[in-house]
N, C-alpha and C positions, 0 to 999 in steps of 0.2 A: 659819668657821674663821679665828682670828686668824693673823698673817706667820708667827709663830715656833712654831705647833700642829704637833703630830705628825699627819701624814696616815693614813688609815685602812691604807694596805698598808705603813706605817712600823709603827703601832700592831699589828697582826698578828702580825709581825714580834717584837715585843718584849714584849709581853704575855705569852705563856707562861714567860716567864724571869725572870717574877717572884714573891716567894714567894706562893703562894697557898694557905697556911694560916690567916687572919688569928685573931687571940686574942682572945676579948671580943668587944667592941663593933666588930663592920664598922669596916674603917677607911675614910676618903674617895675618892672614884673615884680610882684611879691613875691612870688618861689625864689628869683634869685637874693632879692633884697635879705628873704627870710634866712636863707642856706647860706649868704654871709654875714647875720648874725650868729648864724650855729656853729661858723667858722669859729667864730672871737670865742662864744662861750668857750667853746670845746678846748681852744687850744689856748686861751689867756693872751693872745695876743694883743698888745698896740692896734689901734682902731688905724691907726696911719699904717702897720702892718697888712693890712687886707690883701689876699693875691686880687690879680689886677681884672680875673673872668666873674669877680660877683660887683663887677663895677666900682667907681668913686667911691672911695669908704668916707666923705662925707656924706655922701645918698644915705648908703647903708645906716652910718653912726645916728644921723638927722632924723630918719624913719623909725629907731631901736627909739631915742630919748623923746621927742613926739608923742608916739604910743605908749608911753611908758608915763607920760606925764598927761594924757586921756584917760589912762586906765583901759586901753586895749588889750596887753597879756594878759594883765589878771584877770579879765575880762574871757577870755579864748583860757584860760587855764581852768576860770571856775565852770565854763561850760563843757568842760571834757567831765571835770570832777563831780558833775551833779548828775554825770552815768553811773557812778555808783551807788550801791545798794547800801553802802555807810553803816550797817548790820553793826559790823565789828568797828572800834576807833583805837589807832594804838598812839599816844602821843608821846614827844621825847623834843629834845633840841641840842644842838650840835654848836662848837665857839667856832669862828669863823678868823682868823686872823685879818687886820683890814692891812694891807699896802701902806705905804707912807703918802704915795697920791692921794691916798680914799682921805686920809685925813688933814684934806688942805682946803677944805669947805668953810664956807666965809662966819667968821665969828656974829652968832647972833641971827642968826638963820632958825629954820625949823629941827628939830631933832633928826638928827642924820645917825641914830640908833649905833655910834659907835661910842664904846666907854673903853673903859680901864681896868684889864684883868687881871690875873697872873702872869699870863704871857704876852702882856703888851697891848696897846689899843686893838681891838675887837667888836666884831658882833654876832649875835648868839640869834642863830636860824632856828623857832619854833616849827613844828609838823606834826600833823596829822594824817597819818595812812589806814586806809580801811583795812578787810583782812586780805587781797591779795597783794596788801604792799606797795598799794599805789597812792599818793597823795593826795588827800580832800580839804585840806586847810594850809593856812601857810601864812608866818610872824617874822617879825625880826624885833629884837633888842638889844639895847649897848651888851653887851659883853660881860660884864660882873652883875643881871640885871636876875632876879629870882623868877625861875621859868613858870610860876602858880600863876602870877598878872597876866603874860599875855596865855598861859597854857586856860585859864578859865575863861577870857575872851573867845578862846576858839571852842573850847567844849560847848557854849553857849550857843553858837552860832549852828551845832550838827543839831540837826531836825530829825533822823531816823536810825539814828543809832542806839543798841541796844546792851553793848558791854564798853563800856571803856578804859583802858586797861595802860597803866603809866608806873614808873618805878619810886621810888621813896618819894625823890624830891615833891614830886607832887602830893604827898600827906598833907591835906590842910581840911580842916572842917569847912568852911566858907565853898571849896572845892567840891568835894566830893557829895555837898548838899544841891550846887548847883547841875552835879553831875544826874542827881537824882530827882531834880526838877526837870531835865528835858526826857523821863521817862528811862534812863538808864540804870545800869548798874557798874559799878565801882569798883575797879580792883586795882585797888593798890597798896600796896604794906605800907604797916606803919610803920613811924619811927619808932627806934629802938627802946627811944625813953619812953615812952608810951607807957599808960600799966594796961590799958586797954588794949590788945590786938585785933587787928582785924583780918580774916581768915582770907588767904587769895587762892583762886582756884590754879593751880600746877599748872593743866596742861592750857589753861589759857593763859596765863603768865607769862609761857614756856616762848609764844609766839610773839610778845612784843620783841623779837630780835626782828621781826618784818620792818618796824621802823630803823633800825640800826642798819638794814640792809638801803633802804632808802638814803639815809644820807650816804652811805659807800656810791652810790652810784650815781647819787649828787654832785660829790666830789668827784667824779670822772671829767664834770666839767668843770673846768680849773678856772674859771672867769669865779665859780661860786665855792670852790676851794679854798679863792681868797679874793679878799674883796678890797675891788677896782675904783669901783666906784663911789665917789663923794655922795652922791645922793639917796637915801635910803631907798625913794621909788624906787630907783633903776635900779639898785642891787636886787629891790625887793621883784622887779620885773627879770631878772636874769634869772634867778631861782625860780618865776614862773612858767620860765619859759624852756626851761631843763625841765622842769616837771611834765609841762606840756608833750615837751619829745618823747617821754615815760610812757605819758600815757600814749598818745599815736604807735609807738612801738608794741605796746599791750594789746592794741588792737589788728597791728598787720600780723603780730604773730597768732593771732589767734582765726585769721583767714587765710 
């Protein structure tokens, strides 16, 4: 088994959650297909880079953007994610710097969520992790883009959570009312200029570094370190699909 292979209680795991109706002609083993995508994440390489034992990296690349353009990862990422008990939500978002590739997407297209930061064309990875630090939501937007828009889409969307818990940026009234419409509670300080404070609890505060821990291990996979891709889907499937392995990993370690 090569470094970056899906291990067999990984494979278990993820295997049923894939479509297994195929059309025609058998398509190629998905273990391997899937373990030479985990290659690219992992190590950011060139798709024309592929070692030559996970087959044709047009197979490989043609199966990654395909499913990616069905809505398959998100698809296998939101069904690992609705294992969790979503109790705790820690949200945060992380700038992503894009490649010079990523930014050769044809003028006049659909929003490919890369803008214009401080540091150069980017885009800015939304997340949500429950509390043992595992992913249940997942955004992306241009880069200089205010995290409250897509950070209140995904609050919106948690159905059983009961503290949710985010740093300044997120101080907004619109926010924290919607946070209190899905049955939760809010913690987040306010801004400074406030005359109003609003009181955060320490030692739950203490634990939004779960999601700070989340992107560090995002970033492991260097395809979502920085971004490759022109097309928002795929990028937005490459960070599905890291989170994916997150979670399979949470679960072999835990048998």
């Amino acid at each position: 088994m090569a470094r970056f292979d899906l291990s067999d209680a990984e494979w278990v795991i993820i295997a049923p959650l894939l479509p297994n109706k195929p059309r025609g002609v058998p398509r190629t083993d998905d273990r391997r297909v899937l373990n030479g995508i985990f290659y690219i994440l992992r190590t950011g390489s060139p798709w024309r880079d592929l070692p030559g034992r996970y087959g044709p990296y047009t197979t490989v690349y043609n199966r990654f953007n395909r499913w990616a353009k069905a809505g398959v990862w998100i698809s296998v990422f939101r069904a690992l994610s609705e294992r969790s008990p979503e109790s705790m939500a820690f949200i945060d978002s992380s700038i992503i710097r894009a490649h010079q590739h990523a930014a050769g997407g044809k003028k006049g297209g659909p929003d490919n969520a890369i803008g214009l930061s401080r540091g150069g064309l980017s885009t800015k990875i939304h997340a949500i992790v429950d509390e043992r630090g595992l992913p249940i939501r997942l955004g992306l937007s241009q880069g200089q883009a205010s995290d409250q828009g897509v950070g209140a889409e995904l609050i919106a969307s948690l159905t059983r959570a009961r503290h949710v818990v985010a740093d300044r940026g997120y101080d907004a009234r619109a926010l924290v009312e919607g946070i209190e419409a899905i049955g939760a509670t809010a913690h987040i300080p306010t801004q400074r200029r406030r005359k109003v404070q609003r009181s955060v609890s320490k030692p739950i505060y203490r634990q939004r570094n779960l999601v700070e821990r989340f992107f560090c291990k995002l970033k492991h996979f260097r395809r979502c370190a920085t971004r490759f891709d022109k097309l928002a889907r795929n990028f937005l499937a490459a960070v599905a699909l890291a989170s994916t392995r997150l979670w399979a990993r949470s679960y072999e370690s835990t048998t």
